[in-house]
N, C-alpha and C positions, 0 to 999 in steps of 0.2 A: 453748437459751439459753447464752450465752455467762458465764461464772463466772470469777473469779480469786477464791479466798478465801484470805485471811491469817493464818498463826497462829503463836503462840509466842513473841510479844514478851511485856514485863513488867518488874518490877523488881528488878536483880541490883545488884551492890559494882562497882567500879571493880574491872578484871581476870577476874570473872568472863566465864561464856560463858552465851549461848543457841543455840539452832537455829532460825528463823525457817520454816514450811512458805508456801507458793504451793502451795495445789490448784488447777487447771485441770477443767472441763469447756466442753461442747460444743463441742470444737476436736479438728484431728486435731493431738494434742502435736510429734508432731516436724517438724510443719512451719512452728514459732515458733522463734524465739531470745525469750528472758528477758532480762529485766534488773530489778536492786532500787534504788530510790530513796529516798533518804531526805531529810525535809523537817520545820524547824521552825516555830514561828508568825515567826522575824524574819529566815529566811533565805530562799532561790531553795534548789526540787527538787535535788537533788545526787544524778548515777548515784553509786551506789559498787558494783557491780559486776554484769557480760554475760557472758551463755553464749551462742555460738551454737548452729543446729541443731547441730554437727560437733559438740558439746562443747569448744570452744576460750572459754578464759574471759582477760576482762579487767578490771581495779581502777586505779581510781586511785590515785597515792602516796599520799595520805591512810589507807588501809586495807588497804594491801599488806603480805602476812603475817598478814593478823588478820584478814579476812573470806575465806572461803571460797564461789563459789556450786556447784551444781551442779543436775543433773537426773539423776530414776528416769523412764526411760519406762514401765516396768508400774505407778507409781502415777502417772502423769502429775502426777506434785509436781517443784518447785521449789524447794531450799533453799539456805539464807542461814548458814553456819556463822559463830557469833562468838566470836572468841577474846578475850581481854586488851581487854577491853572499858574504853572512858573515858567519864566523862564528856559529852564532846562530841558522842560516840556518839547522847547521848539526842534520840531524834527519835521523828517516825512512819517505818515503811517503809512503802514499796508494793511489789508486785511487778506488772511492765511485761510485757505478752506482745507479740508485735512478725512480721508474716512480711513476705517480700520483696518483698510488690505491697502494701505501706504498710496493712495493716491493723491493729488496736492494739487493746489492749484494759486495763484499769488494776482493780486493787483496790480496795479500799478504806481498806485500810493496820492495820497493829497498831503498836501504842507500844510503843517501848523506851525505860526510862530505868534511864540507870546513875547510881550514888549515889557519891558522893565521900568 
């Protein structure tokens, strides 16, 4: 069975950081590219940041500088480093698994909300 499970959201100050985990199973990991979305109840899914298999990462100007993604392939984890955290930050993430013959697979999402 196929798994993305989400951890490490919650609720920090405006500028603080979290680290956000994606555990992966029943996939072989390095043949997904990642990506994290974030979504609130009034807006549209918003990427905010892809790693490919290669580890080549990209963000949008919204969270560049301040989101970090990466991958451990010996834990088949996925994280979400947050730096200088705002407000608007506060959303659900998900974490997106994705390989090149369109297969997909989605979390369920953990909450972050930052506090003003």
């Amino acid at each position: 069975q196929v798994q993305l499970v989400e951890s490490g959201g919650g609720l920090v100050q405006a500028g603080g950081s979290l680290r956000l985990s994606c555990a992966a199973s029943g996939i072989t990991f390095s043949t997904y590219a990642f990506d994290w979305y974030r979504q609130t109840p009034g807006n549209q899914r918003e990427l905010v940041a892809s790693i490919s298999r290669g580890g080549e990462t990209i963000y949008p100007d919204s969270v560049k500088g301040r989101l970090t993604i990466s991958r451990d392939t010996a834990k088949n984890t996925v994280y979400l480093q947050m730096n200088s955290l705002k407000p608007e930050d506060t959303a659900v993430y998900s974490c997106h698994a994705r390989t090149l013959r369109g297969l997909e697979f989605w979390g369920q999402g953990t909450q972050v909300t930052v506090s003003s």
